[in-house]
KOLDORO-495140 format. One record per residue (C-alpha): residue number from 0; y, x, z. Coordinates in pm, whole numbers. Each point is the difference from the previous one (the first is absolute). Layout:
@nr->NUM | v->Y | u->X | w->Z
...
//
This chain:
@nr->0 | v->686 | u->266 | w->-849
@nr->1 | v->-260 | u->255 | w->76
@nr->2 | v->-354 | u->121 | w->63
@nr->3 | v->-184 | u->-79 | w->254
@nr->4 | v->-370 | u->29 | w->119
@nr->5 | v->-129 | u->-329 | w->120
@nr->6 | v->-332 | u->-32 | w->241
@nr->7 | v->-282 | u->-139 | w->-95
@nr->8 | v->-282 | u->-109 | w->224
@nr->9 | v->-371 | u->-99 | w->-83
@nr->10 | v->-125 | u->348 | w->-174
@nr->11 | v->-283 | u->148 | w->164
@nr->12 | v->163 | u->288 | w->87
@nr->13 | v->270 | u->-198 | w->237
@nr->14 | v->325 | u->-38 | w->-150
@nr->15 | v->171 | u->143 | w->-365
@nr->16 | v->334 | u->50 | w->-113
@nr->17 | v->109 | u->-120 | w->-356
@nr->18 | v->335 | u->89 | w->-156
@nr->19 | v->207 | u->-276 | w->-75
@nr->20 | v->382 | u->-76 | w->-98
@nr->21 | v->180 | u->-202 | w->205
@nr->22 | v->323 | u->-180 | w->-35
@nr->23 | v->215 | u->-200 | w->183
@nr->24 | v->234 | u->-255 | w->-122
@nr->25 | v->181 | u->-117 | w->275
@nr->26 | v->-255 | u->-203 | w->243
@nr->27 | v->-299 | u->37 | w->-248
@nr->28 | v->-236 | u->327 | w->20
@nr->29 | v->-169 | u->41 | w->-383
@nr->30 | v->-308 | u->256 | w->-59
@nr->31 | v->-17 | u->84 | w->-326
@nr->32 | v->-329 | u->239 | w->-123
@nr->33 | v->242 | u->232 | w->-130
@nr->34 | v->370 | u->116 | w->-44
@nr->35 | v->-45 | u->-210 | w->-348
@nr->36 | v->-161 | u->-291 | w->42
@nr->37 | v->159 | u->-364 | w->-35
@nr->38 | v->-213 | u->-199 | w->187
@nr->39 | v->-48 | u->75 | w->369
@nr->40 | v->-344 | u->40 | w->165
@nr->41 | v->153 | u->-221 | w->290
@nr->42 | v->295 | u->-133 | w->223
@nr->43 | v->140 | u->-42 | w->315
@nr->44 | v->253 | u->-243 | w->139
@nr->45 | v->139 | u->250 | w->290
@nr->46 | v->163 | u->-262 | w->208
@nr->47 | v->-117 | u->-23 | w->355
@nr->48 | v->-274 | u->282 | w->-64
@nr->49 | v->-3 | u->303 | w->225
@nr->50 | v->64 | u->341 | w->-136
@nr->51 | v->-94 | u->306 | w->263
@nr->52 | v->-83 | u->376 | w->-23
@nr->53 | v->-369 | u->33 | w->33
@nr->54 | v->-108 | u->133 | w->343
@nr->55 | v->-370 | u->203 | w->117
@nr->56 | v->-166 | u->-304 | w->36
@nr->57 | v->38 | u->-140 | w->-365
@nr->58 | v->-199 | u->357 | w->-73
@nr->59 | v->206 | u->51 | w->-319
@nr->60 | v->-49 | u->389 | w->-154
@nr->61 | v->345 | u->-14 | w->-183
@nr->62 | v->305 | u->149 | w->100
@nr->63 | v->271 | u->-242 | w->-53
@nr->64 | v->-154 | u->-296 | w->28
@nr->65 | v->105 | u->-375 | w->108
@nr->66 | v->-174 | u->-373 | w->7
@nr->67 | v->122 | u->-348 | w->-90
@nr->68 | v->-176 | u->-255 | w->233
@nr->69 | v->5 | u->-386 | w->29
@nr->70 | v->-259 | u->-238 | w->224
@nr->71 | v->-231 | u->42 | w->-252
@nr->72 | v->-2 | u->365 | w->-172
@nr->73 | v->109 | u->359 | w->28
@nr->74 | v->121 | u->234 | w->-273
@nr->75 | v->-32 | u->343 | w->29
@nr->76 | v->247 | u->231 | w->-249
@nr->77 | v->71 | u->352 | w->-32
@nr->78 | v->304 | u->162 | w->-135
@nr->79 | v->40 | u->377 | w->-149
@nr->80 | v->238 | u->110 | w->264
@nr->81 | v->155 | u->-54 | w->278
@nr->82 | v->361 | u->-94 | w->-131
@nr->83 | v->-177 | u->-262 | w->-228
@nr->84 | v->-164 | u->-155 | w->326
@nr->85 | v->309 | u->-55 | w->150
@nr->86 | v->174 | u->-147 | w->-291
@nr->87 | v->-312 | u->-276 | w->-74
@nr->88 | v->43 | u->-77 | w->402
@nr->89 | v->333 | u->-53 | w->-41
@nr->90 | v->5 | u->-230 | w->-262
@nr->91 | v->-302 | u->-178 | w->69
@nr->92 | v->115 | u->-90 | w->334
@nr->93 | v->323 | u->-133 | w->-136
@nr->94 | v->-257 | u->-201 | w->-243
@nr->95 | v->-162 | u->-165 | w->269
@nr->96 | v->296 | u->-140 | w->141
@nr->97 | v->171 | u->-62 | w->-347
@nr->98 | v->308 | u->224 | w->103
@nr->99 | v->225 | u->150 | w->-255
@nr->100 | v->-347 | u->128 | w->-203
@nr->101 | v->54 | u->279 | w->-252
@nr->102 | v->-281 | u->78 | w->-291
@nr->103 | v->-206 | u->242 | w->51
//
């Protein structure tokens, strides 16, 4: 469990970051609103996505960012620091494969 900011497309000033809490139980990704919230905002099935650093072409501003990508979307999420960016890469690559996944 943790903050993120998520990017959103579609404003007119390019893209925005929201902060969001996110939560993985072991396969599924939850965003919640907030650290209190019951209901999440949303959910992915991480088997068979992709989870990647972000790279100069994805023209991300944050620091420790990372994307989830399938055929038919991309998610673009930024941690607070570095060590959290490695952790949600660990895990969520384990997720996508369904190997020995931990909550996060």
């Amino acid at each position: 469990k943790q903050w993120y900011q998520r990017r959103v497309r579609g404003s007119q000033s390019g893209a925005q970051w929201r902060r969001r809490w996110l939560e993985l139980i072991f396969t599924k990704l939850f965003f919640y609103e907030s650290d209190d919230e019951v209901k999440p905002l949303g959910a992915l099935d991480m088997l068979h996505l992709q989870v990647s650093d972000t790279r100069y072409e994805d023209q991300v501003s944050a620091n420790y960012a990372f994307k989830i990508t399938s055929r038919s979307f991309s998610i673009v999420i930024a941690t607070e620091t570095s060590y959290s960016l490695k952790r949600w890469l660990s895990v969520l690559e384990k997720a996508t494969l369904a190997l020995g996944v931990d909550s996060l």
